[in-house]
Every structure is written in structure tokens, then in C-alpha cells.
C-alpha positions as CSV (number, residue, x, y, z in Angstrom):
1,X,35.5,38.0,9.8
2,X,38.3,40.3,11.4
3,X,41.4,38.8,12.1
4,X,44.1,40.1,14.3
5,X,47.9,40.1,13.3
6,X,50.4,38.7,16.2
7,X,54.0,38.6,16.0
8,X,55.8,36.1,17.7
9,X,59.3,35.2,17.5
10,X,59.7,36.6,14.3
11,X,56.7,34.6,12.9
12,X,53.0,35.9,11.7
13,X,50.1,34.5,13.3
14,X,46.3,35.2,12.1
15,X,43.6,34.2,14.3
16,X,40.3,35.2,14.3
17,X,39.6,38.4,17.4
18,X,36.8,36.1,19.2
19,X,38.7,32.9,19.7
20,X,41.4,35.8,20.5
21,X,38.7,37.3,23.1
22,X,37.0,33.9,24.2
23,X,40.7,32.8,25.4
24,X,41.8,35.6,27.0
25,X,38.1,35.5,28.9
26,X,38.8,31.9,30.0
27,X,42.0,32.2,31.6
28,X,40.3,35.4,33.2
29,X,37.8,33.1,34.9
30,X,40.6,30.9,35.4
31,X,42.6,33.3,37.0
32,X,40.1,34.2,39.3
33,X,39.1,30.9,40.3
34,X,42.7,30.5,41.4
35,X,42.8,33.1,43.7
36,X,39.5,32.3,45.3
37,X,40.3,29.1,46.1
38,X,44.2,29.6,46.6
39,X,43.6,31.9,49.1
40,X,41.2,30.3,51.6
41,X,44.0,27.5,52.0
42,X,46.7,29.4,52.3
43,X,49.0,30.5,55.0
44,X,49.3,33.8,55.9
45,X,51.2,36.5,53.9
46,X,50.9,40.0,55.3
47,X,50.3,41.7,57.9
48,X,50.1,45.4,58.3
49,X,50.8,47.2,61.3
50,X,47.5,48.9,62.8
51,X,49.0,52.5,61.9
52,X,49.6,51.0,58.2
53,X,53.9,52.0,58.5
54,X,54.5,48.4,58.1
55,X,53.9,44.9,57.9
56,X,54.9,41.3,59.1
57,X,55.3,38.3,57.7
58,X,56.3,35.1,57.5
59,X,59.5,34.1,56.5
60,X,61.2,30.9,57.2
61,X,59.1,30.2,60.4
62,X,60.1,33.7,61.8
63,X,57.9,36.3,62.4
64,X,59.2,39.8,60.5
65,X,58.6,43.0,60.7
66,X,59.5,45.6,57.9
67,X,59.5,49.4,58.3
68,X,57.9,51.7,55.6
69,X,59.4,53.7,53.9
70,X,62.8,52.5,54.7
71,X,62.2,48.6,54.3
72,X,63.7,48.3,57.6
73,X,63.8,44.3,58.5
74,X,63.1,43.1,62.3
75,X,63.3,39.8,63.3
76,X,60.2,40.2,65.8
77,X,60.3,35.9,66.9
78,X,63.1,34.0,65.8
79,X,62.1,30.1,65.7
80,X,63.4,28.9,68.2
81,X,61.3,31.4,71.0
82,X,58.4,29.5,69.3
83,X,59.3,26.5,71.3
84,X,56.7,25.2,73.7
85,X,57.9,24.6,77.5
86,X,59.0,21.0,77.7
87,X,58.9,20.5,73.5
88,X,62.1,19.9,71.4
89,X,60.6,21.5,68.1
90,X,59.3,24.9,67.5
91,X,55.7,25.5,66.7
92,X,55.2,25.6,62.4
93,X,53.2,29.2,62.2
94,X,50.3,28.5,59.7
95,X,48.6,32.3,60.3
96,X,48.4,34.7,63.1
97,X,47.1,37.6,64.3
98,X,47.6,40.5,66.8
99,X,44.8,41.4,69.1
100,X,43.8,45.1,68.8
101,X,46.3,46.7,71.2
102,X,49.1,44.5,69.6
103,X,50.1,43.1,72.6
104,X,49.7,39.8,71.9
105,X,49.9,37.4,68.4
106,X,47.5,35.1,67.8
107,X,49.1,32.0,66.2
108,X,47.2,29.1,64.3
109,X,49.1,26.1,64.0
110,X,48.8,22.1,63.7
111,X,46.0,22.7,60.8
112,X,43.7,19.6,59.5
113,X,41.5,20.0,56.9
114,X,38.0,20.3,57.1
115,X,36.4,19.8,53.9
116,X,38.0,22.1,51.4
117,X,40.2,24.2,54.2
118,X,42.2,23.9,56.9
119,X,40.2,24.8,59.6
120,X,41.0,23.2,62.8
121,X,44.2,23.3,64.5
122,X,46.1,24.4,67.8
123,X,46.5,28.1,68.6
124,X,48.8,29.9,71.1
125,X,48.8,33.1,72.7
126,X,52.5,34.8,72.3
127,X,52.9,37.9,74.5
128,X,55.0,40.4,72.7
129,X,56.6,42.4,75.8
130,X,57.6,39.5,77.8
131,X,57.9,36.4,74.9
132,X,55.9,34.1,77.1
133,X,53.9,31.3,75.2
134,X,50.5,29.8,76.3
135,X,48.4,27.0,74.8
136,X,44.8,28.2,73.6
137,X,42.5,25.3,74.9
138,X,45.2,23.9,77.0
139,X,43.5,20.0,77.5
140,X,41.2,20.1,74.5
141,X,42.4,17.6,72.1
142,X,45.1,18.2,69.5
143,X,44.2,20.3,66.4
144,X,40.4,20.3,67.7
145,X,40.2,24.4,67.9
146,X,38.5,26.5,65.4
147,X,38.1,30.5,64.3
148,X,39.7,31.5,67.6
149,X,39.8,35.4,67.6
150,X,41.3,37.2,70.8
151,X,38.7,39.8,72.3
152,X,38.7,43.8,72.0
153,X,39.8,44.2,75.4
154,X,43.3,41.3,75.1
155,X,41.5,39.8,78.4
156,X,39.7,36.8,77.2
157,X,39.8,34.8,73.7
158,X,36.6,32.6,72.3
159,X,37.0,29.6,69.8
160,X,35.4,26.7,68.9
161,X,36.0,22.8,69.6
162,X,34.3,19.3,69.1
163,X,30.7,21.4,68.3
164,X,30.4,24.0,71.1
165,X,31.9,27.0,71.8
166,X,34.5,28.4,74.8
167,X,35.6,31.4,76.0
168,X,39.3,31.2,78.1
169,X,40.5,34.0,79.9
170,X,44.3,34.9,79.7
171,X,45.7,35.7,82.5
172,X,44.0,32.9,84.6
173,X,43.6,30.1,81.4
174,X,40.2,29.1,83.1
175,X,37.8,27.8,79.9
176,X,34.1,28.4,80.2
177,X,32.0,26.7,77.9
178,X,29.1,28.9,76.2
179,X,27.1,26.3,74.6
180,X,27.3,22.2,76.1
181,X,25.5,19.3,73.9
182,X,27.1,20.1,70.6
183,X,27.3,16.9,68.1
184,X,27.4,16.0,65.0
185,X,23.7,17.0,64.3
186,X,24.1,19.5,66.9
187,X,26.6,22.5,65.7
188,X,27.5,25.6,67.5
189,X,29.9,28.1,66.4
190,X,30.3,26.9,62.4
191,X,28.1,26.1,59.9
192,X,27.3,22.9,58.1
193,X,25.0,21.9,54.7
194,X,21.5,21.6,55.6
């Protein structure tokens, strides 16, 4: 049998190479299984700006921007501009997003877990030039939205609640409904086991 030499704090260790090998594979697959798993529950990290010379992130509930090369550190949205009208606490950013034109974040917030992620929450629309904030869903019940995404164009922004799926358009916050009768044997817009 071959047997590997290891010294450790000034003490000789012999262990046989495949128990060696067989650990180091285990906390390989371990490892990986982590970071699976980790990162389907967890908040947002980075961001990169669209022309990849920065990124945002998330850093005590404010929204920052840093500048490559230089590291240059911009406090994009302070906490307290993530106050709702008529709230006395600011919104507690899970993730968000910027719609392709970067006019506008995307932010997921108010999460409940579904199963194994946190799925379902309340998002807001943040416009970057003027700071206004708008409810996504505005009457649909608290942490009911899923997988909203903000459309090519920044008009109009689709997402899904209690089974069925909406579209809401921005400027005017009128909700249409693309799908009616969803249940819980009836699903539209998400998946479910079979």
C-alpha cells in the first residue's frame, strides 16, 4: 500500500493516499452541494453594470455602486429613500434587478418561503432619475408576488400571484390578468410535482 507523508505542526502523519483521496473527494461533493443549495436562498451579491465597468451591491440595506478600475464607491440609494409613502421603515432589499435600459431597479422584498426557497414576496419599481417608488401589484396581498421580471422595453412588468399570471403597466399601474381560474390544482406561471 502507498502511503503519503504529512507534516503538521511539527508532527509526522502516515495515512494511506485513498482514504487521503476519498476525503478530499467528499468534501468536494460537499462543497458543491453547499453552493447549490446556498445560492438559491440567498440574497443578492453582485451586480455588474451592463457595460461590465462596475458592479452594485448590497451593503447595509444600501444600494452601492463601485467603479472599475478605480474601486470608486457610490452610494446609489441610501435606506432611508427606500421608504414607502406613508411607512415609517424602509423596505429590507432581498435581490433586485435593473431593467435593460437601467432606468429602473427591480427590488424583491418581504420573501416567504416556498418549499426550499424564498419565492414569494413584494416587489417595487424604483426609478433611478427621479427616486420615485411604486408598489408592484399594488392591492394583491402581502408577499403573494412571484418571478416578477420588468419587460425589454421598461413599459410594462409581468409576475405571478395566487396561481395566475399579471402583467402591470408602469406609468399607468393598471394590472391585467393573463390567465383567471388558477388554484391549487390549477397553476399558471410556476411549476409544481406532478
Amino acid at each position: 500500500m502507498i502511503h503519503c507523508t504529512f507534516i503538521v505542526s511539527s508532527v509526522l502523519f502516515y495515512k494511506p493516499c485513498s482514504i487521503i483521496l476519498l476525503n478530499r473527494f467528499i468534501l468536494f461533493i460537499a462543497w458543491i452541494f453547499i453552493l447549490i443549495f446556498a445560492s438559491a436562498q440567498s440574497p443578492a451579491r453582485i451586480k455588474w453594470l451592463k457595460n461590465g465597468t462596475g458592479y452594485y451591491v448590497l451593503e447595509s440595506n444600501r444600494l452601492v455602486k463601485y467603479q472599475l478600475p478605480s474601486f470608486n464607491r457610490v452610494v446609489v440609494i441610501d435606506s432611508a429613500r427606500l421608504r414607502p409613502q406613508n411607512s415609517s421603515t424602509s423596505l429590507a432589499i432581498r435581490n433586485f434587478s435593473f431593467s435593460d435600459d437601467e432606468k429602473q431597479m427591480l427590488i424583491y422584498t418581504n420573501s416567504k418561503r416556498v418549499w426550499r426557497q424564498e419565492t414569494r414576496g413584494d416587489y417595487w419599481i424604483w426609478e433611478v432619475a427621479t427616486g420615485k417608488l411604486s408598489q408592484l401589484g399594488k392591492g394583491r396581498p402581502p408577499s403573494s408576488l412571484m418571478f416578477a421580471k420588468i419587460s425589454p422595453d421598461s413599459r410594462k412588468a409581468a409576475f405571478v400571484s395566487e396561481h395566475n399570471i399579471y402583467v402591470e403597466d408602469l406609468a399607468t399601474h393598471k394590472i391585467t390578468p393573463l390567465t383567471t381560474g388558477g388554484a391549487a390544482r390549477l397553476i399558471n406561471g410556476t411549476f409544481d410535482w406532478a
